[in-house]
Structure formats: structure tokens, C-alpha cells
PyMOL commands that place a pseudoatom at each C-alpha (Angstrom):
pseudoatom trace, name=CA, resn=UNK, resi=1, chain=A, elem=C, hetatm=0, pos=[-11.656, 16.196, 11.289]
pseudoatom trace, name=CA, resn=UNK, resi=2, chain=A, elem=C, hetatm=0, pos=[-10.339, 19.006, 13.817]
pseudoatom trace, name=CA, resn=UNK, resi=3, chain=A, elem=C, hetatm=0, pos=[-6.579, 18.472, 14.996]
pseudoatom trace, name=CA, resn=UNK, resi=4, chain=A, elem=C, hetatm=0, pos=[-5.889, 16.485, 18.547]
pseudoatom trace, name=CA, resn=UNK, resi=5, chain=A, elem=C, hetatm=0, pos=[-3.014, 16.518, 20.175]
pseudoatom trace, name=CA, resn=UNK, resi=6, chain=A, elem=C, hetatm=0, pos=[-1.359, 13.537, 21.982]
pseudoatom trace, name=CA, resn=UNK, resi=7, chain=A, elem=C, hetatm=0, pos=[2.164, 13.218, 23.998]
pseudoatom trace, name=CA, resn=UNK, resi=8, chain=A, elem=C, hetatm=0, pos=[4.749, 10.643, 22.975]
pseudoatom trace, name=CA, resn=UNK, resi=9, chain=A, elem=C, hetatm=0, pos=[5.384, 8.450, 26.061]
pseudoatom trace, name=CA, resn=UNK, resi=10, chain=A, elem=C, hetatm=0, pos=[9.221, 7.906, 27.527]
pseudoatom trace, name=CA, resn=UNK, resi=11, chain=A, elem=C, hetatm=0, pos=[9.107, 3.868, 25.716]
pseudoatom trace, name=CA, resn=UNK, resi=12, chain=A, elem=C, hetatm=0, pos=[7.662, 6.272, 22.592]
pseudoatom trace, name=CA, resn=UNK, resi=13, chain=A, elem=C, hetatm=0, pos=[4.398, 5.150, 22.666]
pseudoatom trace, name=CA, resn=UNK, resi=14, chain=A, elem=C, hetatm=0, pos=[1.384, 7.318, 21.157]
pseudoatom trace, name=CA, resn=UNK, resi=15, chain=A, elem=C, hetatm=0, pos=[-2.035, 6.757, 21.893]
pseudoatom trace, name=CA, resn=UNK, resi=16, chain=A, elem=C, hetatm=0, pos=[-4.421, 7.290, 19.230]
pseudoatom trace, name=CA, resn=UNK, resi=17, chain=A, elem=C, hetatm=0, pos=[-7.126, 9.273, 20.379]
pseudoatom trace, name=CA, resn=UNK, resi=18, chain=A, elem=C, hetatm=0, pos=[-10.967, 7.753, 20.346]
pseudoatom trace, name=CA, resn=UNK, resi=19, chain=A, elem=C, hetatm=0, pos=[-12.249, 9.609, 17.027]
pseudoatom trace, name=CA, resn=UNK, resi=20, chain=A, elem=C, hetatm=0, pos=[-9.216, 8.720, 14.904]
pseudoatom trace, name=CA, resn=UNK, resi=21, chain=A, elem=C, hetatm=0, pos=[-9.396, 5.015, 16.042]
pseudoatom trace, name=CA, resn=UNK, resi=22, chain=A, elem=C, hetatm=0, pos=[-13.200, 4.624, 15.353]
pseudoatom trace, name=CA, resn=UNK, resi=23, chain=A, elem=C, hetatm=0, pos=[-12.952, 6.535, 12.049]
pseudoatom trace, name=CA, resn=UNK, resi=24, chain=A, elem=C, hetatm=0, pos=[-10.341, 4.515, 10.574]
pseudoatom trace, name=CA, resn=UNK, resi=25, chain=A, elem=C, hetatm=0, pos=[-11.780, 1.311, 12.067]
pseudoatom trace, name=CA, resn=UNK, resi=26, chain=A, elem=C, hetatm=0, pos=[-8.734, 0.868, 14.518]
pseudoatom trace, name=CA, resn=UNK, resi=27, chain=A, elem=C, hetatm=0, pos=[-9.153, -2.057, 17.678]
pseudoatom trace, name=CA, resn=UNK, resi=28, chain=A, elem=C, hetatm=0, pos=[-7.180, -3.382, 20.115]
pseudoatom trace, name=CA, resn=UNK, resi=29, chain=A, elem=C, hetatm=0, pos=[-4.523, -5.934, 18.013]
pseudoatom trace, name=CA, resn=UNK, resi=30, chain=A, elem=C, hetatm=0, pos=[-5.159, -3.488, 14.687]
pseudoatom trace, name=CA, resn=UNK, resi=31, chain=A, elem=C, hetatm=0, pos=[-1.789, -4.056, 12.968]
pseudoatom trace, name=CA, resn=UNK, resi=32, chain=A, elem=C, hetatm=0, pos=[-1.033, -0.585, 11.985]
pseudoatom trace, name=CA, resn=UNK, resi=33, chain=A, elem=C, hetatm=0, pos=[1.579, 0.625, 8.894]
pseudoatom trace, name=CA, resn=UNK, resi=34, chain=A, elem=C, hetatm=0, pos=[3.780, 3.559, 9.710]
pseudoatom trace, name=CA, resn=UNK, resi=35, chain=A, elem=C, hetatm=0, pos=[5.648, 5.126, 7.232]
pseudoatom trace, name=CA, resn=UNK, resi=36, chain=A, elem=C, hetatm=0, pos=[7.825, 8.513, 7.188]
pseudoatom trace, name=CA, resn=UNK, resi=37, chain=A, elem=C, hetatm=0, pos=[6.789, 11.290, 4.115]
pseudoatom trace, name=CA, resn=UNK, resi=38, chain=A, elem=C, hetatm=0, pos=[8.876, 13.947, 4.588]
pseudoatom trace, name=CA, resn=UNK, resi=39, chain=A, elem=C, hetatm=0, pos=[8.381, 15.180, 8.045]
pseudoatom trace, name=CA, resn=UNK, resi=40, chain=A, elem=C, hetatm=0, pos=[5.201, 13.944, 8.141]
pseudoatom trace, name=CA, resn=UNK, resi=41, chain=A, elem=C, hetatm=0, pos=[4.294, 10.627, 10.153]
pseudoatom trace, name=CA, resn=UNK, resi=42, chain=A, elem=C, hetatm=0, pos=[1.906, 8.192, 7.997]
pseudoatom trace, name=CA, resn=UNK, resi=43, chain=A, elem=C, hetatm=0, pos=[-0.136, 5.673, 9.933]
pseudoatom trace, name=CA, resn=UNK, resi=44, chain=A, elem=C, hetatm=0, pos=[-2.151, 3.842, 8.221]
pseudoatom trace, name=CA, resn=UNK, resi=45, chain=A, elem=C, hetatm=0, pos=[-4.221, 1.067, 9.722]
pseudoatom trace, name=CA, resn=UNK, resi=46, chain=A, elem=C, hetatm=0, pos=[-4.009, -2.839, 8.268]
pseudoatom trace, name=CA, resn=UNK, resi=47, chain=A, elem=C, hetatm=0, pos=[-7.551, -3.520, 8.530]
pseudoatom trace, name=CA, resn=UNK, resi=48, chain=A, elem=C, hetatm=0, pos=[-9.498, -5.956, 6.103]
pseudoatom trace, name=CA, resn=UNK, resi=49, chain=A, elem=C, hetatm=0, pos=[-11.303, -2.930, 4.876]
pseudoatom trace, name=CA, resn=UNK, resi=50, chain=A, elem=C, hetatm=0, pos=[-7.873, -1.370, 4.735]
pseudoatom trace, name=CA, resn=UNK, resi=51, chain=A, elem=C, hetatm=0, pos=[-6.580, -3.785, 2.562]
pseudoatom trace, name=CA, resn=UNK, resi=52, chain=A, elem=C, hetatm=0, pos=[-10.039, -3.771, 0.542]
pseudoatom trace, name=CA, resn=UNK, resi=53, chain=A, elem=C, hetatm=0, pos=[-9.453, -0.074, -0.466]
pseudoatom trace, name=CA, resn=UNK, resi=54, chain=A, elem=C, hetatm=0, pos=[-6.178, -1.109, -1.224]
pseudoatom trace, name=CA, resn=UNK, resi=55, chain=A, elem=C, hetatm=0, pos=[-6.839, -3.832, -3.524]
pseudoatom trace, name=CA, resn=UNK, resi=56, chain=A, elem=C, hetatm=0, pos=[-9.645, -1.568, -5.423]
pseudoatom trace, name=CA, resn=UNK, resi=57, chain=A, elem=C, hetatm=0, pos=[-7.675, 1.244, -6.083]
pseudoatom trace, name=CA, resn=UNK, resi=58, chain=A, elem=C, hetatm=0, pos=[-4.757, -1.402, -7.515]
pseudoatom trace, name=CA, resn=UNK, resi=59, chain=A, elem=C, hetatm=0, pos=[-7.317, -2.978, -9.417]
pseudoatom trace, name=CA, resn=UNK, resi=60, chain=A, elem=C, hetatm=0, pos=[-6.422, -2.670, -13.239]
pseudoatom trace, name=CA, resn=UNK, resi=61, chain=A, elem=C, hetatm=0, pos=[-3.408, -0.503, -12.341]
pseudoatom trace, name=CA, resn=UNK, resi=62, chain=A, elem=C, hetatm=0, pos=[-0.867, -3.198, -14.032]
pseudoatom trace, name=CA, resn=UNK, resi=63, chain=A, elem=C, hetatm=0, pos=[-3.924, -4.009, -17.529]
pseudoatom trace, name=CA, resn=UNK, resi=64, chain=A, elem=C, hetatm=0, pos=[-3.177, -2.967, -21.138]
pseudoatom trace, name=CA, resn=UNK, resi=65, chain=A, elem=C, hetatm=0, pos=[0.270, -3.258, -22.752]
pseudoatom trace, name=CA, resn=UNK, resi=66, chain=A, elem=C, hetatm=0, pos=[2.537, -6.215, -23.296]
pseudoatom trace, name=CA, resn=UNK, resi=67, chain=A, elem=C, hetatm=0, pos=[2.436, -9.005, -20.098]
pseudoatom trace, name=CA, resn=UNK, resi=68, chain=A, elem=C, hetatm=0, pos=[6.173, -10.015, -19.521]
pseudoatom trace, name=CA, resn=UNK, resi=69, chain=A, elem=C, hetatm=0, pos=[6.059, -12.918, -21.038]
pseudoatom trace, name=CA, resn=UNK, resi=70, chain=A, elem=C, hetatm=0, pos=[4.459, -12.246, -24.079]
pseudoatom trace, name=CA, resn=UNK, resi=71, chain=A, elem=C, hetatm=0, pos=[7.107, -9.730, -24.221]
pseudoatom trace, name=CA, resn=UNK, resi=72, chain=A, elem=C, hetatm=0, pos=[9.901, -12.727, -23.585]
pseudoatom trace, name=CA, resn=UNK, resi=73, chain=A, elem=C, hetatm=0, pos=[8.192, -14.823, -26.494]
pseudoatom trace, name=CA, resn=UNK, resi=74, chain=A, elem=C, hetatm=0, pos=[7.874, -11.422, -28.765]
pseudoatom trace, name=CA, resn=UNK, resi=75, chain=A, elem=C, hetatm=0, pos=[12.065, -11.384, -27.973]
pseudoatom trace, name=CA, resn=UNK, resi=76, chain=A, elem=C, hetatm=0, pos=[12.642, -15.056, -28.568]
pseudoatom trace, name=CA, resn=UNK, resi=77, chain=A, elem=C, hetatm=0, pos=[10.656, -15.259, -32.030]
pseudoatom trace, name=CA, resn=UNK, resi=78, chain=A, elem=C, hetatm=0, pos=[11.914, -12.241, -33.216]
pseudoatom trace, name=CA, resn=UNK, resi=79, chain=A, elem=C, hetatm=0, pos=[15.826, -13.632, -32.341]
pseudoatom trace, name=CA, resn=UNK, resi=80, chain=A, elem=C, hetatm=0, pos=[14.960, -16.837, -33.985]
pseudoatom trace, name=CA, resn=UNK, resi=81, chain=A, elem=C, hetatm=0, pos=[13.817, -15.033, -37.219]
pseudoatom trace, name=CA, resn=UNK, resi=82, chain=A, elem=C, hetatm=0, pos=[17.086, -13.349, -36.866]
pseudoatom trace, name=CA, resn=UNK, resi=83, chain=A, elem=C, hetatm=0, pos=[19.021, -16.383, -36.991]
pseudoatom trace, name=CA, resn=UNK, resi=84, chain=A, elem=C, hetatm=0, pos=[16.840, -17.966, -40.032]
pseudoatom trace, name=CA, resn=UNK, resi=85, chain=A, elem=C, hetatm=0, pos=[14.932, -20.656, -37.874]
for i in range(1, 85): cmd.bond("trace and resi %d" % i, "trace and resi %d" % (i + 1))
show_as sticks, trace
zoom trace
């Protein structure tokens, strides 16, 4: 997508033009996350299909290795061996 400019109202308000709204799926009442990277300015809409794409690319991110717990009983078995129980 080409670069728009916009102006930064005196109450520092930003309108987002058309294109970047309808791309990303942006409506009046669109929560929207805004986050600071540098000196770059990240908005990132809260959408359901936001949160979607979210939850897929999270998806399996935490799977494999040891689950806390199992982990905690690993700890307490091996401390109770220890001690002769």
C-alpha cells in the first residue's frame, strides 16, 4: 500500500484514512491497540478477525517440553526420594 499522509488534530486526534480502515477491517467503535516500537507508531486494530490471527499464530507456541506442574511433581518426587520416603 502507497504512503498517506494525515495531520494530528489540536485534542491529538488522527483520522485513519478510508483504504487503511477498510483493509484492516476498521468501523466506527473498532477498539484499536496502539503501541510505541522505537519511533515507530503501531496501531493495530482489535477486531474478531484481529484476535483470530492472533490466536492462530499463538497456537502451539507454549506445546512440547515439561507443563509446570509436571515440572512441580518432577521437583516434589525427586525431594521425597531425597529424603528416603
Amino acid at each position: 500500500m502507497e504512503q498517506v499522509f494525515t495531520t494530528v488534530s489540536s485534542k491529538g486526534q488522527l483520522v485513519i484514512p478510508a483504504a487503511i480502515r477498510d483493509a484492516l477491517g476498521i468501523k466506527a467503535g473498532t477498539r484499536v491497540a496502539i503501541s510505541l516500537d522505537g519511533a515507530k507508531v503501531i496501531l493495530r486494530p482489535q477486531t474478531r478477525d484481529a484476535a483470530r490471527q492472533l490466536i492462530a499464530k499463538l497456537r502451539g507456541s507454549t506445546a512440547g517440553g515439561l507443563s509446570m506442574s509436571d515440572a512441580l511433581i518432577a521437583e516434589r518426587r525427586a525431594e521425597d526420594a531425597k529424603a528416603g520416603w
